[in-house]
N, C-alpha and C positions, 0 to 999 in steps of 0.2 A: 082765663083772666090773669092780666098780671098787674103787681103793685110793686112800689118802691117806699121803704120806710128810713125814713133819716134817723139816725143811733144816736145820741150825743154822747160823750166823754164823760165822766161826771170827776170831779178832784175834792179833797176832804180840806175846808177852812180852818178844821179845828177835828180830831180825833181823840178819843180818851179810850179805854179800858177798863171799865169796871168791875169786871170780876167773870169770873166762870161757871156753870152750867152743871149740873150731874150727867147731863148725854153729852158733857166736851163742847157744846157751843159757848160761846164767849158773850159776856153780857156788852155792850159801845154805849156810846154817846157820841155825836159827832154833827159837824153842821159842814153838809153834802151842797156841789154846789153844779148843776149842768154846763157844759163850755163848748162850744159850735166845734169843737174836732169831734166827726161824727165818722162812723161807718156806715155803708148803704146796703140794706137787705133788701132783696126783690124775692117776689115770693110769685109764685104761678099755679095754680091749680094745674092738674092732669088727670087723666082716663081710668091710667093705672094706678091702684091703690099706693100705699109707701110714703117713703121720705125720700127726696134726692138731695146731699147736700155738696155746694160747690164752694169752695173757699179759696181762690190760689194762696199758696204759702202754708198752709195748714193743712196737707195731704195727709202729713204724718201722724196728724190724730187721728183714732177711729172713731166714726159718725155718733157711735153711742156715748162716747167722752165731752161732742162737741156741746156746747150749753145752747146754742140752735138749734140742733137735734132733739135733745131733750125736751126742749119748748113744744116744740112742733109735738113730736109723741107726747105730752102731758095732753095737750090742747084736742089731738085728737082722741084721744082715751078720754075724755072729759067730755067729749060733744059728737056725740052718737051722728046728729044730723048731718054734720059735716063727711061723706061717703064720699068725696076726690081724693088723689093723692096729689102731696101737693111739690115742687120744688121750691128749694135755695137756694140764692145765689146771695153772697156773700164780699163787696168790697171794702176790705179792711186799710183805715186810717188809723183805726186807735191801736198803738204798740200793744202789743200783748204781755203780759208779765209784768207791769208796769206802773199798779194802783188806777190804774183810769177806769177801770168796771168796761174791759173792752167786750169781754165773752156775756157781763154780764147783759149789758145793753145791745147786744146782737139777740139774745134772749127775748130781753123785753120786747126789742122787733119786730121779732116772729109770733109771739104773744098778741101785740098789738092789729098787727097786718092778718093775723090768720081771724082773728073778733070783727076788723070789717070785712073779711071775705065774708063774711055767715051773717052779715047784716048787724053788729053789734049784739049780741047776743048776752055778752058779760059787761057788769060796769066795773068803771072805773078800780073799784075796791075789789070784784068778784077774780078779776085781772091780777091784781097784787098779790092776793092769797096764792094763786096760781102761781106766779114767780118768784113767790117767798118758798116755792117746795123746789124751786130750780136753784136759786142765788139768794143769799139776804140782799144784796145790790140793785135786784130785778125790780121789787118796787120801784123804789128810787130811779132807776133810769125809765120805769113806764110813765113816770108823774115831772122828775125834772125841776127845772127852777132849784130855789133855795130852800133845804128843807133841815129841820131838827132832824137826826135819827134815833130812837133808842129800842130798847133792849137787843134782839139779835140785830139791831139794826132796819128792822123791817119795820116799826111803831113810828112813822112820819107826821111831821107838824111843819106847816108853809110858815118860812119867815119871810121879812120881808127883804126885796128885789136889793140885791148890791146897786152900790152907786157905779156912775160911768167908768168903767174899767178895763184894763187890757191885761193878761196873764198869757206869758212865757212859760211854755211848757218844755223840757229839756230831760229825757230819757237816756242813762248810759246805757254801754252794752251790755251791764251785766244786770239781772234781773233780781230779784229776790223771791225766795219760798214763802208763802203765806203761813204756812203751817207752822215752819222755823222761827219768822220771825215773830209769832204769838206765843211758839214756848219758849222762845229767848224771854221775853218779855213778862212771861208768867214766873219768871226766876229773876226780874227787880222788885228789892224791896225799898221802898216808899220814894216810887217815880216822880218825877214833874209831870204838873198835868194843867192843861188849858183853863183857863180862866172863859167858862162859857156865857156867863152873864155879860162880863166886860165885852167878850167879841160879840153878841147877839146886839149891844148899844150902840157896838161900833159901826155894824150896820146902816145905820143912823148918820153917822159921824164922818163917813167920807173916806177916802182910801189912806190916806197918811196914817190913821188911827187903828184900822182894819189890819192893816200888813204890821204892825206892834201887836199885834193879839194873835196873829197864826201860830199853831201850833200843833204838834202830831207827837205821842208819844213814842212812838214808832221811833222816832231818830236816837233813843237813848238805845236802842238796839242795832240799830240797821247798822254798821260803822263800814260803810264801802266809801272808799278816800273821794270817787266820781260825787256821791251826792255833798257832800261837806264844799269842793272844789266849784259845785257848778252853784251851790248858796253863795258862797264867797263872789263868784263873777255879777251874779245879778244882784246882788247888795251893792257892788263896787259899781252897776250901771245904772243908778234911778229905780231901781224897785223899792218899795214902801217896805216890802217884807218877801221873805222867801220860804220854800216848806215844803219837803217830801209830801205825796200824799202816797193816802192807805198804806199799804205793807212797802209802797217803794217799786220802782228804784226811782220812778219821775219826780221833779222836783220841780215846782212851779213856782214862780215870782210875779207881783201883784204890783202893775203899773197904772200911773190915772194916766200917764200918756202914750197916745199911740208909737210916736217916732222915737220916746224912748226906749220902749219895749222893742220894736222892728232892731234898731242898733244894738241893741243886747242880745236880740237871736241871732244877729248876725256877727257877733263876736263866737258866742259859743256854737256856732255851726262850724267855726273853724277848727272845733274839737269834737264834736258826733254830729252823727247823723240824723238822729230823729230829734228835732228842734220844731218848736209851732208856736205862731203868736194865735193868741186868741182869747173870744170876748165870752160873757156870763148870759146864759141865753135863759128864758123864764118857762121853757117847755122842756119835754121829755121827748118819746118820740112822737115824729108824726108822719102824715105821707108827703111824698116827694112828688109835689106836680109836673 
């Protein structure tokens, strides 16, 4: 049997830092939001026991690094019943290295898609525990829509749905360390930090008011000249507001119009390559009919 699972992208409205952990996890706050740049995970059962996983572009990882992989091996360690082996196949849209939770919601994917090959076997919640031990992201990309995150990130609250909106997604070539940029950030003292109540109203309030509330504290660290450059283009092109998400290096911009947005990716495609318009979608994943 085979299946296809749409991945969505997820980008951060608003990121904060709260503090840190004794096992080195980091305490967040952040309001996650899903966006139709998805990747497509097809999964297959087979005869032979195992994992096969197929990625073009990601050769060079080994299968046990991959966060697919892992999924798959947690899910079968976890559910005796399931006796196939199963295949991956893997078509990637979301940039890798790039704040989008691309590895994470390839994750969630396989989490998802392998729960209906077994007939739903885990809910909803039973699923997220499962990908809170692969990614703190993996929740969040199995559920989707707009959501609170807190403590490691994995403690989800649904707010409500953004109004009609279009986001420019704009990735340079150069990537960022997650790791770096959290102990960069663990050595400022007394950061700017997101004003969450104001953006959780602005909600409410419509995109003009939303794109004045983005914020990621990340950017008091991140200092690559591409993210600063490509905030300045889409401020300069009708975006309400602009804003690295997660650790970086993507930097998205928050349009209420389509043909503004379109004309503004089409400006900065004239300087990179991975450029995406795109809209705020109220799911996580799901299957591809």
């Amino acid at each position: 049997m085979r299946i296809h699972i749409i991945a969505p992208a997820k980008i951060n409205l608003a990121l904060d830092i709260l503090g840190k952990r004794d096992d080195g996890f980091h305490l967040v706050k952040m309001i996650m939001q899903a966006v139709d740049l998805c990747d497509v995970v097809s999964l297959k059962t087979k005869r032979e026991p195992g994992i096969e996983l197929h990625c073009p572009g990601l050769e060079a990882v080994p299968d046990e690094e991959n966060t697919a992989y892992r999924a798959a091996a947690l899910f079968l360690k976890e559910t005796p019943a399931f006796s196939e082996g199963i295949s991956i196949k893997i078509k990637k849209r979301i940039p890798m290295m790039a704040g989008l939770a691309g590895g994470s919601a390839d994750a969630a994917a396989v989490l998802f898609g392998l729960n209906h090959l077994v007939g739903g076997v885990y809910t909803m919640d039973q699923l997220c525990e499962l990908g809170a031990q692969i990614g703190s992201d993996v929740p969040f990309c199995l559920q989707g829509g707009t959501m609170l995150a807190e403590g490691t990130g994995t403690l989800l609250s649904p707010l409500p749905t953004l109004p009609d909106c279009f986001f420019v997604l704009a990735r340079p070539p150069q990537g960022v360390s997650t790791a770096k940029a959290y102990a960069a950030f663990d050595q400022l003292r007394n950061p700017d930090r997101p004003d969450f109540d104001r953006t959780a109203l602005a909600l409410y309030e419509g995109v003009e008011e939303l794109g004045r509330c983005l914020f990621n504290v990340f950017e008091q660290v991140v200092t690559l000249p591409d993210v600063s450059h490509i905030r300045d283009v889409m401020k300069e092109n009708g975006a309400a507001g602009a804003c690295m998400t997660g650790t970086g290096s993507t930097v998205f911009g928050l349009f209420a119009d389509k043909g503004d947005a379109e004309r503004c990716a089409g400006i900065l495609k004239t300087e990179y390559e991975r450029v995406f318009v795109t809209q705020p979608v109220p799911y996580g994943c799901i299957l591809d009919d």
